[in-house]
VORO-886958 format. One record per residue: residue in one letter; x, y negated, z of N, C-alpha, C in turn. Coordinates in steps of 0.001 Angstrom, whole numbers, padded with zeros to 6 digits, always signed. Layout:
AXYZXYZXYZ;...
REM end
This chain:
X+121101-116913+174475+120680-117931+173513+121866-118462+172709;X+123167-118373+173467+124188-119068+172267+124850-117929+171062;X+124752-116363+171776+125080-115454+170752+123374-116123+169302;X+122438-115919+169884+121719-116132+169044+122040-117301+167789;X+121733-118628+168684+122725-120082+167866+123372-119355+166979;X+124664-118803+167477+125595-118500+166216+125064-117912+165528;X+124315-116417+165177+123728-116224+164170+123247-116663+163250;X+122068-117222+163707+120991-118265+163016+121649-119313+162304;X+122621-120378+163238+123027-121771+162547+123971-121777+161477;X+124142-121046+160826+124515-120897+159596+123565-120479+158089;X+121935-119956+158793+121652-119793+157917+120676-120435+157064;X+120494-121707+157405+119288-122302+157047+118838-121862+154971;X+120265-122404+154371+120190-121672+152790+119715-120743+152608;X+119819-119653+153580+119519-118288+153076+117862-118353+153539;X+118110-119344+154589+115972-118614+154742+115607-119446+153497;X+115442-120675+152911+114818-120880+151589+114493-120163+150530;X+115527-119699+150228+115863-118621+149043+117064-117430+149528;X+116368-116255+150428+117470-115207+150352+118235-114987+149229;X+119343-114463+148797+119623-113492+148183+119188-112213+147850;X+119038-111719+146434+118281-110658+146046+119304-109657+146417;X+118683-108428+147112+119318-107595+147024+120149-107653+148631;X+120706-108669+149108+121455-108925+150104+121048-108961+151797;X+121414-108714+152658+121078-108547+153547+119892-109678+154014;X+118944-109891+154958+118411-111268+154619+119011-111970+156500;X+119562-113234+156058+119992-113259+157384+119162-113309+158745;X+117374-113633+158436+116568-113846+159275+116430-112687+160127;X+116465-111306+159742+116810-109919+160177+117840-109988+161206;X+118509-110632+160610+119654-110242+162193+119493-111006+162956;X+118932-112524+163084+118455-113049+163680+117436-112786+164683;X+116464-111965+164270+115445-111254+164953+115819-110208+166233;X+117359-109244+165284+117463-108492+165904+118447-108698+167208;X+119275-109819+166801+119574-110651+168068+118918-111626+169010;X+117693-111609+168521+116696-111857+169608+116339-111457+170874;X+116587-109824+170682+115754-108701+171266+115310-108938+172923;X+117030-109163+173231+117089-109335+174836+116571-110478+175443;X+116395-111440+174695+115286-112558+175436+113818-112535+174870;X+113489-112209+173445+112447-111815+173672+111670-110491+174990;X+112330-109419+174926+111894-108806+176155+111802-109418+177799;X+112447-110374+178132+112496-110570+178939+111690-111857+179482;X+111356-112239+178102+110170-113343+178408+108738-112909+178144;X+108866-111305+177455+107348-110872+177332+107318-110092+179013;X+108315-109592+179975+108037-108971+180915+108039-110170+181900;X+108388-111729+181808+107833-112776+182422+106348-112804+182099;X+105833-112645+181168+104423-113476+181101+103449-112000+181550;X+104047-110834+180950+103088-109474+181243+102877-109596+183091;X+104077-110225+183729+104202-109280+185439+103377-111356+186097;X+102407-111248+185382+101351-112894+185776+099934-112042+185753;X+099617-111648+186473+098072-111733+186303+097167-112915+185450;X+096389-112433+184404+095525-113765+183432+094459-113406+182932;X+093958-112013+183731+092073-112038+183240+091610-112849+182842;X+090892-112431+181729+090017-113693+181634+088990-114026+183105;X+089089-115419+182705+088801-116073+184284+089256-116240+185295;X+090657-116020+184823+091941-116455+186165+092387-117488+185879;X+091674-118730+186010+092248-120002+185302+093622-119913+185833;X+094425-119802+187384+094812-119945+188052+096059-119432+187144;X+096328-117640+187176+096802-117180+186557+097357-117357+184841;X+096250-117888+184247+096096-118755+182617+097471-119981+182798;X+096846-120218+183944+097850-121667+184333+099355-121160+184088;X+099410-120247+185256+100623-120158+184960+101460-119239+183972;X+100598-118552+183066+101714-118118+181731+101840-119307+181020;X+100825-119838+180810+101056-121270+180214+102519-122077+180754;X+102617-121916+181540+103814-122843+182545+104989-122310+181903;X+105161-120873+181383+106585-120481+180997+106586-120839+180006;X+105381-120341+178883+105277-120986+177318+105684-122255+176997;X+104774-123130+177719+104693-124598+176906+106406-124793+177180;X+107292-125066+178371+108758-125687+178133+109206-125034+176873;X+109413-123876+176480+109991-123163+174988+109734-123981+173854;X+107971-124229+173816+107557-125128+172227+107872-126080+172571;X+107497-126780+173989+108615-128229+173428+109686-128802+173654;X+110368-127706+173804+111892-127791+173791+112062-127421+172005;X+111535-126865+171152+111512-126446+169839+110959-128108+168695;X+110237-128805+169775+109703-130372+169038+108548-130101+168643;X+107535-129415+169636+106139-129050+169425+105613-130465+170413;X+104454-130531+169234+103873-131549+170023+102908-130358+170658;X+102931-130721+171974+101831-130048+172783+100363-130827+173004;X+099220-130033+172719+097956-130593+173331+097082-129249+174284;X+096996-129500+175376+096048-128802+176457+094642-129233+176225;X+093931-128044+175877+092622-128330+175967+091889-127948+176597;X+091213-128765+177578+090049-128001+178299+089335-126855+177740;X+088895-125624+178686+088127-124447+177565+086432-125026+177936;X+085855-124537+177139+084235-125029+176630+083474-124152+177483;X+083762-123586+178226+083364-122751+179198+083506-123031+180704;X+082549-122924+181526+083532-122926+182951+084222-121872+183352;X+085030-121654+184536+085622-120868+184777+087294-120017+184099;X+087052-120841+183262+088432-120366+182352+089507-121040+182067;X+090919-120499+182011+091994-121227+181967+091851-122577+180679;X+092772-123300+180857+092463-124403+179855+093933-123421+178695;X+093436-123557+177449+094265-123391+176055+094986-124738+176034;X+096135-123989+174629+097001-124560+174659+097366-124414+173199;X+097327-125943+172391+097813-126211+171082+099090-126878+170775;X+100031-125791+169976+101588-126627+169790+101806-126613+168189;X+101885-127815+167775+102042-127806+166442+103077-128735+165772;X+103727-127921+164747+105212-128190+165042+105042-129111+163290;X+105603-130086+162782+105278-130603+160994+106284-130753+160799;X+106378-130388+159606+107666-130197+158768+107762-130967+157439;X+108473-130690+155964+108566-131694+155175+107727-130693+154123;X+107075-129643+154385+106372-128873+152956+104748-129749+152858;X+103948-128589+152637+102642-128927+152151+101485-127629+152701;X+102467-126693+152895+101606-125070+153525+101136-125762+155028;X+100069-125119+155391+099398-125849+156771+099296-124195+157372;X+099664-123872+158635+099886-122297+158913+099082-122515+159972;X+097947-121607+160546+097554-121331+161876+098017-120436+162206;X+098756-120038+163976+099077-118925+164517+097926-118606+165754;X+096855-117723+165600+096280-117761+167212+096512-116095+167665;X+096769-116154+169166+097034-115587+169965+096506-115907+171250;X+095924-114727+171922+094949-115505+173117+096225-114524+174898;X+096441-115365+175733+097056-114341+176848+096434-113860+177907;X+095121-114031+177239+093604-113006+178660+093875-112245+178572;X+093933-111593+179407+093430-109951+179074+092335-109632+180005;X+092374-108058+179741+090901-107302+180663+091352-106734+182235;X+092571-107385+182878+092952-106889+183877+092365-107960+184813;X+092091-106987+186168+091652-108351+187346+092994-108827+188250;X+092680-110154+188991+093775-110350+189817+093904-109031+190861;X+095636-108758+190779+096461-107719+191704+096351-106934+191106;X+095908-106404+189801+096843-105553+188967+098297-105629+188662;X+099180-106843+188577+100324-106953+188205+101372-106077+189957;X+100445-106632+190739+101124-106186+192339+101237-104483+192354;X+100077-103714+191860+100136-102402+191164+100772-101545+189805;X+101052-102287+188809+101423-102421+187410+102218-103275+187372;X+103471-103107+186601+104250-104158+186334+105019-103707+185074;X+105190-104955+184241+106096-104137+183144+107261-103175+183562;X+107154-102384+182412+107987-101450+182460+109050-101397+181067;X+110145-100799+181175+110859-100532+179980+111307-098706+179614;X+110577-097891+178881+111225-096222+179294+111886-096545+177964;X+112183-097426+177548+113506-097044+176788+113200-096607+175067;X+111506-096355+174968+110765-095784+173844+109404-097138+173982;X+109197-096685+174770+107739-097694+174714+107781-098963+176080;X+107206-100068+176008+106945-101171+177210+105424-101126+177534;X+105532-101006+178749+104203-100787+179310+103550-101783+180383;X+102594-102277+180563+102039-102958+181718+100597-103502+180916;X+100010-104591+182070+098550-105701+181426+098546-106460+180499;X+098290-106039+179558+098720-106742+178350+099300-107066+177557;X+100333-105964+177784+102072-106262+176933+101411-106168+175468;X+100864-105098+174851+100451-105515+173586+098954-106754+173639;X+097832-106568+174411+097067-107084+173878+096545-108493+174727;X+097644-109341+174536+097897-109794+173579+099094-110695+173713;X+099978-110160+174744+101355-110808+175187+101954-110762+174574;X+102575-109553+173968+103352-108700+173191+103021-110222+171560;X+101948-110249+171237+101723-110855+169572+102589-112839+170248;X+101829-113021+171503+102077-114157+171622+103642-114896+172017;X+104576-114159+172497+105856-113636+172724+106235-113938+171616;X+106050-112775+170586+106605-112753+169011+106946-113945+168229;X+105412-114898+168883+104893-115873+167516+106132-117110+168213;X+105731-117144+169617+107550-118192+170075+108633-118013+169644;X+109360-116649+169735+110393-116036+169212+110562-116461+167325;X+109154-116419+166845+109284-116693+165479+110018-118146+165399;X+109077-118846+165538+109024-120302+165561+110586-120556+165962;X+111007-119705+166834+112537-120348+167111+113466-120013+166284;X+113391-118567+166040+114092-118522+164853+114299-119600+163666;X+113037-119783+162999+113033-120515+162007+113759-122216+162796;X+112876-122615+163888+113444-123622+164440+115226-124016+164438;X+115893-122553+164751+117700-122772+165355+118400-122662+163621;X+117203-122160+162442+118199-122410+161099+117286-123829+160675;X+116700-124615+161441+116519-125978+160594+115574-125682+159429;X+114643-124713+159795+113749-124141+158540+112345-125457+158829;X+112389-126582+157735+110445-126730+157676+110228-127127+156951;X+110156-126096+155538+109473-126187+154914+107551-125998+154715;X+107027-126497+155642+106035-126262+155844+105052-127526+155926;X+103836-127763+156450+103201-128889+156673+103388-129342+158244;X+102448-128091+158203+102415-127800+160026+102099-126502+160371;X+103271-125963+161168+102445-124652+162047+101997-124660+163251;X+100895-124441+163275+100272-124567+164715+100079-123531+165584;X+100209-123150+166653+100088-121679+167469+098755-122136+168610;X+098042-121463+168552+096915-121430+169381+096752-120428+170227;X+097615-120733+171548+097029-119813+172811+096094-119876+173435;X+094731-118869+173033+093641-119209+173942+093938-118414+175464;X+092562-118710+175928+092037-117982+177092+091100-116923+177472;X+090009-117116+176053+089001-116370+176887+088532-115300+175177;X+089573-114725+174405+089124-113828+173662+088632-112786+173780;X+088945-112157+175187+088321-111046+175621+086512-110974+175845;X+086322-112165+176137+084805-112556+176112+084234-113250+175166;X+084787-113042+173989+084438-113720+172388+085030-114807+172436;X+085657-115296+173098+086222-116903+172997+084934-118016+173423;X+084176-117818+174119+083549-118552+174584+084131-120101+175013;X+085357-119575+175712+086011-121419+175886+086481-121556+174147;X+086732-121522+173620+087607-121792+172560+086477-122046+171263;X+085448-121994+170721+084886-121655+169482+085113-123274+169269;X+084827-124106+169804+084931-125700+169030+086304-125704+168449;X+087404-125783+169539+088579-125803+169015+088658-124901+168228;X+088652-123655+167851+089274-122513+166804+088569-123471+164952;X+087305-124084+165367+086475-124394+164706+087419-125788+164013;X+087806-126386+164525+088406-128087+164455+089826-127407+163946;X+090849-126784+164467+092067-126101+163886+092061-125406+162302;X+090856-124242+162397+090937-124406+160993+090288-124996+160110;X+089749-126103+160379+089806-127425+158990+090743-127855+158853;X+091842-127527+159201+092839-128145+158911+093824-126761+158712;X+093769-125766+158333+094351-124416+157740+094211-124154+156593;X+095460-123667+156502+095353-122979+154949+095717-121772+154750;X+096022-121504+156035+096246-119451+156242+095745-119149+157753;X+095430-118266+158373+095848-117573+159651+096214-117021+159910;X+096776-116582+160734+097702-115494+161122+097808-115092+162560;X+097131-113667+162924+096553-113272+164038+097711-112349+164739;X+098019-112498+165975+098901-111942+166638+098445-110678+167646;X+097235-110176+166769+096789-108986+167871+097614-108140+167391;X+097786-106523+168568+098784-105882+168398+098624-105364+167003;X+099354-104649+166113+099585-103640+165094+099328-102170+165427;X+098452-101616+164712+098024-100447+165159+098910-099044+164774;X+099198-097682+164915+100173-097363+164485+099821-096071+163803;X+100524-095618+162547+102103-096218+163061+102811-097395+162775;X+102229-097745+162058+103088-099428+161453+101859-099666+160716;X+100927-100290+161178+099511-100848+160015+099516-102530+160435;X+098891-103174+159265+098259-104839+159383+096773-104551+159726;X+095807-105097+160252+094823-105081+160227+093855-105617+159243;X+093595-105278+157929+092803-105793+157272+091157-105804+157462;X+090426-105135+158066+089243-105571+158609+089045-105187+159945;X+087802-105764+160641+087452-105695+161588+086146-105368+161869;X+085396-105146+162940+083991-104954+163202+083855-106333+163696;X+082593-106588+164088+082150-107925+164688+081703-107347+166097;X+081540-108259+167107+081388-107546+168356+080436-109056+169095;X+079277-107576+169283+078198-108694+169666+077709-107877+170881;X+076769-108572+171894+076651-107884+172947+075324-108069+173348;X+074410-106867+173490+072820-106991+174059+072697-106621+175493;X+071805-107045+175870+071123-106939+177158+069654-106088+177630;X+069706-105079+177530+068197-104862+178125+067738-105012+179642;X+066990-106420+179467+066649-107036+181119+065336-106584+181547;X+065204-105839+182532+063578-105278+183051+063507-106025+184180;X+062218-106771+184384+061888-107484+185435+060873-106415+186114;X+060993-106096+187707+059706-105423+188051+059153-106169+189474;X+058791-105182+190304+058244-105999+191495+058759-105053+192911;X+059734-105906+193790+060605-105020+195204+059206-104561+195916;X+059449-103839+196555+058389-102761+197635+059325-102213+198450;X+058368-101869+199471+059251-101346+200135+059046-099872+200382;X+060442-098815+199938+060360-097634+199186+059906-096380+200124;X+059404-096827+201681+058944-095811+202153+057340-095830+202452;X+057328-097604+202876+056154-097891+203609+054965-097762+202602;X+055680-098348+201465+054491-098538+200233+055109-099307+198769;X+055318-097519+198481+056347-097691+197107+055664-098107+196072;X+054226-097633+195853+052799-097989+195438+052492-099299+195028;X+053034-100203+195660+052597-101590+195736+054055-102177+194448;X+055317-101460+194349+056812-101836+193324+056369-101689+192310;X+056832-102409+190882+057180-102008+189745+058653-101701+189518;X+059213-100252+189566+060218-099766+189552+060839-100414+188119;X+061932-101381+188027+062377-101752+186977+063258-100595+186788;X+064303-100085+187535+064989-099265+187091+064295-098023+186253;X+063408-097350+187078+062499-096481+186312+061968-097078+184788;X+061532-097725+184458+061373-098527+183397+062642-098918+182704;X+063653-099153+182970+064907-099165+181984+065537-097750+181753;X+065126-096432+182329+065667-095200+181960+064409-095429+180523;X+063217-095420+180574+062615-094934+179229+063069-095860+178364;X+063559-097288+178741+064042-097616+177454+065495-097247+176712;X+066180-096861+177677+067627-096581+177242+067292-095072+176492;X+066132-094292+176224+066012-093150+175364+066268-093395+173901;X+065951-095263+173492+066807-095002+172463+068416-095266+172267;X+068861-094955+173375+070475-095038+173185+070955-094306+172287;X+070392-092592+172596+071105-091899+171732+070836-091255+170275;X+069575-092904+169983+069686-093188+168413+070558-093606+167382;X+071322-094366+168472+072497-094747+167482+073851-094446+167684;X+074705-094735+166809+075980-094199+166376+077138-094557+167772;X+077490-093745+168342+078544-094229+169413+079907-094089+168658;X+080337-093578+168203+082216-094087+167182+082146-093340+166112;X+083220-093745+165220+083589-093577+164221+083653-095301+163364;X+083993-095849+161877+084660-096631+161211+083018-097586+160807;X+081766-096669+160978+080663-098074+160969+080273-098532+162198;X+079353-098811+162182+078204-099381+163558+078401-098425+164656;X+078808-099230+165503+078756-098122+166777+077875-099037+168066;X+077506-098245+169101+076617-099165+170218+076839-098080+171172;X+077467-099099+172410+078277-098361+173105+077349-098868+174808;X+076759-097861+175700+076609-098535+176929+077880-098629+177708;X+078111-100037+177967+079156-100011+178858+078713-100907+181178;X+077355-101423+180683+077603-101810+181849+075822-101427+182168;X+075605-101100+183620+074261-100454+184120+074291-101006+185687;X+072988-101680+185782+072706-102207+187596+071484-102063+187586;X+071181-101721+188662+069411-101380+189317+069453-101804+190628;X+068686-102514+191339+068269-102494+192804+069465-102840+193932;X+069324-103632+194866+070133-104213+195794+070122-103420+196981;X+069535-102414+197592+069525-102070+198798+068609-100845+198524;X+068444-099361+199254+068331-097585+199139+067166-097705+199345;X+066155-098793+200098+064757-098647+200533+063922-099911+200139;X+064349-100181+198550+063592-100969+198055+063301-100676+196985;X+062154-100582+196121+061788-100105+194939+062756-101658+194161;X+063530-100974+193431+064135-102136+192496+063097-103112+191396;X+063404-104523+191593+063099-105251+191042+063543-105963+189755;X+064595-105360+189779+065654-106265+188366+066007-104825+188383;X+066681-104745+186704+068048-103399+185948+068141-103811+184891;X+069046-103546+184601+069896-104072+183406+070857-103516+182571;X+071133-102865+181373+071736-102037+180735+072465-103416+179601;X+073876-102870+179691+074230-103733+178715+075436-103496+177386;X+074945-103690+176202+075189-102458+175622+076982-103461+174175;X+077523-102979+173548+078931-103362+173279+078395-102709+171835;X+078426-103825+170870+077627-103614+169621+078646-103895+168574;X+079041-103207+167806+080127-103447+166886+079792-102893+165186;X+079538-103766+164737+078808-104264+162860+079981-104105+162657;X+079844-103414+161184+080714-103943+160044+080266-104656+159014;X+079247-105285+159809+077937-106314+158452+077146-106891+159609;X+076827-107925+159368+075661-108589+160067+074259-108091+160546;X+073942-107254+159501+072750-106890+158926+072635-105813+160161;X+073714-105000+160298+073647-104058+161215+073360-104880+162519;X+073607-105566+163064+073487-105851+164499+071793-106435+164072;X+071453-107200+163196+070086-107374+163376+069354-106217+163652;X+069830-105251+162879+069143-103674+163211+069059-103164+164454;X+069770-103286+165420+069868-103072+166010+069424-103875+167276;X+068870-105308+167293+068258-106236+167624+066619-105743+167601;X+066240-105172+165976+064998-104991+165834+064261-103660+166490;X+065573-102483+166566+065173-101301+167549+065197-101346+168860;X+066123-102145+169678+065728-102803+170911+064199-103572+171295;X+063932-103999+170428+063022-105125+170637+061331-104325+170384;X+061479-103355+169594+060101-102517+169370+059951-101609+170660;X+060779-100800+171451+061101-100665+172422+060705-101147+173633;X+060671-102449+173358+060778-103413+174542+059015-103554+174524;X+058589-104109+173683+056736-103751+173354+056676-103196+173774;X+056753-101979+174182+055953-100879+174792+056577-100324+175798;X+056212-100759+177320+056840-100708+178650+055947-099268+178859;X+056631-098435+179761+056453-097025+180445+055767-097379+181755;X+056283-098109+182530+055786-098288+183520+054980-099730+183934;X+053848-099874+184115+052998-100795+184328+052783-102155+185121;X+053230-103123+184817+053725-103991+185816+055125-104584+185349;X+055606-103995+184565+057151-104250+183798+057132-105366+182748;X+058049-105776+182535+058459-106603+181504+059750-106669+181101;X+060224-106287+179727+061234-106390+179176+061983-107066+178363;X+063036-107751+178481+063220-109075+177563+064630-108502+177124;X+064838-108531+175709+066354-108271+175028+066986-109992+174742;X+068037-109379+175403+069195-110908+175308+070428-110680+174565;X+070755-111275+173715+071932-111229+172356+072744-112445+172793;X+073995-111672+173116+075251-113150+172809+075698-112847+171836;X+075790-113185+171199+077073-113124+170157+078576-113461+169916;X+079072-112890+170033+080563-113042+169625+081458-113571+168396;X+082102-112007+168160+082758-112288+166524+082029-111625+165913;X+081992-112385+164436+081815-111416+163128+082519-110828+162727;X+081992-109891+161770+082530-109038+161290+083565-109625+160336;X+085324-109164+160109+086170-109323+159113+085739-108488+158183;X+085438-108802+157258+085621-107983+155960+086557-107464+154801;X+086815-106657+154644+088258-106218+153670+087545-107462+152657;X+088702-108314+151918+088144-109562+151067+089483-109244+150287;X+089637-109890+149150+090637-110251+148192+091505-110844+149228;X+091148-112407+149623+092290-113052+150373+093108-111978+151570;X+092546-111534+151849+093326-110978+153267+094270-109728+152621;X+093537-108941+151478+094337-108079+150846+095411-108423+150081;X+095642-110101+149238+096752-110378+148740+097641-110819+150135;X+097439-111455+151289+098241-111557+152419+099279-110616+152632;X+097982-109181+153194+098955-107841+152915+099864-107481+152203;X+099554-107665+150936+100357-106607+150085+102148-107669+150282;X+101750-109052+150457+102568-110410+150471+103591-109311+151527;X+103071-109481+152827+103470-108833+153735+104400-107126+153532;X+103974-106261+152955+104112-105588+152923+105941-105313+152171;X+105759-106418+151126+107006-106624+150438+108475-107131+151303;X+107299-108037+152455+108732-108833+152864+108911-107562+153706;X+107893-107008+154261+108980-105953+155229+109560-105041+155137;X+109775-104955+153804+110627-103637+153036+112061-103699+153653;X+112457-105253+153882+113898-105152+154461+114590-105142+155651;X+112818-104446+156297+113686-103648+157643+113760-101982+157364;X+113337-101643+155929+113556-100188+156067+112327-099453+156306;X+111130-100298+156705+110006-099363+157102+109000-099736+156298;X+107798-098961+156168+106672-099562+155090+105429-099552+156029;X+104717-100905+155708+104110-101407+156293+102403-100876+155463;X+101615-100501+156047+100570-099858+156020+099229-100926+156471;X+097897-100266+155850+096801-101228+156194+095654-100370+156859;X+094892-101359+157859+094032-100371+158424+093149-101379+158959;X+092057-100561+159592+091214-101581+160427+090415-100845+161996;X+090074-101914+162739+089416-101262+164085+088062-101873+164599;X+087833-101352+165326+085890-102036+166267+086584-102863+166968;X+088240-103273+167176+088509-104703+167841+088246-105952+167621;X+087335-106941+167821+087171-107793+167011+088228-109214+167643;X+088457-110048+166425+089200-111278+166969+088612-112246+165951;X+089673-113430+166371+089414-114882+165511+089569-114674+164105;X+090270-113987+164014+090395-113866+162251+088846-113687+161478;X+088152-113655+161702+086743-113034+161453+085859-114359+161273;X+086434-115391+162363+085929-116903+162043+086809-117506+161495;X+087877-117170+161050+088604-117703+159738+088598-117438+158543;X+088069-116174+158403+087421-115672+157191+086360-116320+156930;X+085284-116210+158001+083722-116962+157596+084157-118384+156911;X+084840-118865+157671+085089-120792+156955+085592-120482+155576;X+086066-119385+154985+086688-119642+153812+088126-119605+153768;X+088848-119405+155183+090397-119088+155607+090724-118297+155166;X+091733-117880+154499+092866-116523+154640+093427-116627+155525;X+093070-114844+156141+093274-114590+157325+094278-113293+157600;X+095301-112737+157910+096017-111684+158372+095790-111229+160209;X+095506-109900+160045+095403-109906+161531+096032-108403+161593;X+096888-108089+163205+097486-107367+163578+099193-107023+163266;X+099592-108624+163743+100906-108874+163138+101304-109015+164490;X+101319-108437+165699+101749-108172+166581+102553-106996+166796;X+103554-106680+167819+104043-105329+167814+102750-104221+168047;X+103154-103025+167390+102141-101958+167560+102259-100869+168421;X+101035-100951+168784+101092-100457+170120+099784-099431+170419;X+099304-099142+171248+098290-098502+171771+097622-098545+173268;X+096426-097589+173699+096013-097832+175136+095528-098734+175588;X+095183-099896+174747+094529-101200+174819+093362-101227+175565;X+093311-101881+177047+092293-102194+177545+091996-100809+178786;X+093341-100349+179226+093409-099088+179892+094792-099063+180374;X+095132-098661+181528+096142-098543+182687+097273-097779+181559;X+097049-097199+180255+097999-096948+179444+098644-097461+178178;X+098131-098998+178561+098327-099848+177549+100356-099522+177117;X+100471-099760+175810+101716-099678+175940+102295-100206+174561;X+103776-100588+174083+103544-101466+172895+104922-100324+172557;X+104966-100179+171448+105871-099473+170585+107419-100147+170608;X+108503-100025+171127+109831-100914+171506+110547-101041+169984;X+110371-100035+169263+111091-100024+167884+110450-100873+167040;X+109110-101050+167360+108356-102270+166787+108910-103319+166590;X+109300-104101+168078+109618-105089+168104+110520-106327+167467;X+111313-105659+167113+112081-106480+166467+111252-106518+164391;X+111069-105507+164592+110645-105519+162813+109392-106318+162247;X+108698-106450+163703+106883-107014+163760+107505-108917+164005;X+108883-109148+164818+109357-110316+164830+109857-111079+163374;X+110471-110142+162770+110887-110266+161273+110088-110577+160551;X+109241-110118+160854+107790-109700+159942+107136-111846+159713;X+106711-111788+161094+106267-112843+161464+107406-114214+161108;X+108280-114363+161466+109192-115201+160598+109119-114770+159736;X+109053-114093+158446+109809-114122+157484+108396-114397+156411;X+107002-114131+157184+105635-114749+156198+105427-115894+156352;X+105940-116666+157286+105801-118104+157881+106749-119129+156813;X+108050-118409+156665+108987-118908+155551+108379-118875+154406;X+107958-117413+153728+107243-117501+152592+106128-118021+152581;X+105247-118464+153019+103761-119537+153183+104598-120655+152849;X+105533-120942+153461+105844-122368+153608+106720-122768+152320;X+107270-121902+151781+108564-122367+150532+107258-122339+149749;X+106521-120954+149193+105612-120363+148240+104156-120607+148099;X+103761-121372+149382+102317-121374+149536+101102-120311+149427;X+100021-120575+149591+099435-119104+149263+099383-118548+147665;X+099813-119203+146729+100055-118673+145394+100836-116872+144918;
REM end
């Protein structure tokens, strides 16, 4: 941290207004970052924090929060709106501009407790690997590292930047939608810290990710004495899952994916409950109603007699849409990162995040300003190491320009 100091505390002039043409000093700043950023993303990666490990939530939180307010973040902990889930965490730092910045980044991931006891970060020297290093440690890491940067050159030109670590994005943000909701009324950009997809892309749209249920109620029997007397629900949820392979399983539109299937509690009971539950990803609204309305005609007309079928919709995120705002963000983006040498590219995925309810309000939104990475949501998760420092740059150096330039 004091090699860093020296870097940085000389440059506060230059982050206002770089020099054209000239090295920019925030760059080396970044790149003398490196060794404590890594070593505080392989602190928070080697924590177990499924969603629903409040326990675990707790404690990445515990390393985070001393950093922001040691930086002069006012901290607020918020209970999540959900049970079962870690409580979030709002640090928002005000400065002497007029730009109002949201940063969200959530540190759930899809791993259960004692994966970290099996998995643990790793470094091969090319790529960092473990639970979550990119999705979504790796973005949330970055966005501290930013903030300090700008913090050790005396940079605030800004209103307020706020960083929002949730808990429960992996399950649509169920704890979080009030708060995400209350934060940006008071935004005038966002800026999403999911990983960067590769080889070097921003995420300019997204799918929306909504989730159905096909619930068959039937009647238990008992499957030797007098099977006669059951309404086999499971049997009755195979004829409805025939229209599964009506619709689109991947590619860049609508896809509907089965990911979760239960029938029957015990080998000598005609099952009474089954349940198919299916991972629905729009690039329009319109599509998931469609897909609401072919479930549901389906469901009218039971196979087996005695059945009843009820379709259940949570909903999640909406769909991001490629928009003007998010495309002038980009291209914004794209310029400042010319001065690490690499060119920054646009793309989109069926991942859905918050940016999608920052768009709906009318937000400009950037998403996938995290290091880029791959394997997301799989024992081969892994984040790109050459990334790192340039995706850190990246992130300071749009936070500066929001804040001198505004969104103009």
């Amino acid at each position: 941290m004091d090699r860093l100091k020296l870097v940085v505390g000389a440059m506060s002039l230059a982050l206002a207004a770089p020099v054209a043409g000239a090295p920019d000093p925030l760059l080396a700043a970044a790149q003398a970052a490196l060794p404590d950023q890594l070593a505080l993303l392989e602190s928070v990666v080697n924590i177990d924090s499924g969603t629903g490990d409040a326990a675990g939530g707790a404690r990445v939180m515990a390393v985070l929060t001393p950093r922001l307010r040691t930086l002069g973040a006012t901290i607020e902990t918020v209970p999540a709106e959900a049970p079962g889930l870690a409580d979030n965490l709002v640090a928002m730092f005000t400065g002497t501009g007029t730009a109002r910045i949201l940063l969200i980044g959530h540190i759930d991931t899809v791993f259960g407790p004692g994966t970290v006891a099996k998995w643990r970060f790793s470094n091969d020297g090319t790529r960092l690997h473990g639970p979550g290093v990119g999705d979504e440690k790796g973005g949330v890491v970055e966005a501290v590292k930013a903030i300090e940067l700008l913090h050790a050159a005396g940079f605030d030109a800004f209103k307020t930047v706020t960083l929002l670590i949730e808990t429960s994005e992996e399950r649509g943000s169920p704890g979080t939608r009030k708060l995400i909701d209350r934060l940006l009324a008071h935004a005038d950009v966002e800026l999403n810290l999911e990983p960067g997809d590769a080889p070097d892309k921003l995420t300019v749209w997204r799918k929306g990710s909504t989730v159905f249920t096909i619930d068959v109620a039937g009647r238990a029997a008992h499957a030797g004495v007098a099977p006669q007397d059951g309404r086999n629900a499971a049997v009755e949820l195979l004829h409805q899952l025939a229209e599964y392979d009506k619709f689109p399983h991947d590619g860049e539109g609508l896809t509907v994916n089965l990911t979760l299937l239960s029938a029957g509690t015990r080998n000598n009971i005609i099952p009474d409950h089954a349940t198919a539950t299916f991972s629905v990803r729009p690039r329009v609204p319109a599509q998931a109603d469609a897909v609401e309305r072919q479930l549901q005609a389906a469901a009218d007309h039971v196979a087996v007699p005695g059945t009843t079928v009820r379709i259940v919709r949570e909903a999640a995120f909406p769909p991001l849409p490629e928009n003007p705002a998010t495309a002038a963000l980009a291209a914004r983006a794209a310029k400042l990162y010319a001065a690490t040498g690499r060119k920054l590219g646009t793309g989109g995925n069926g991942g859905a995040s918050e940016s999608a309810m920052a768009a709906a309000r009318g937000v400009p939104a950037l998403d996938g300003l995290g290091p880029v990475g791959g394997g997301f949501h799989s024992d081969g998760e892994y984040v790109e190491l050459a990334s790192m420092t340039p995706r850190l740059y990246l992130l300071a150096a749009l936070i500066r320009d929001l804040g001198v330039k505004g969104l103009r």
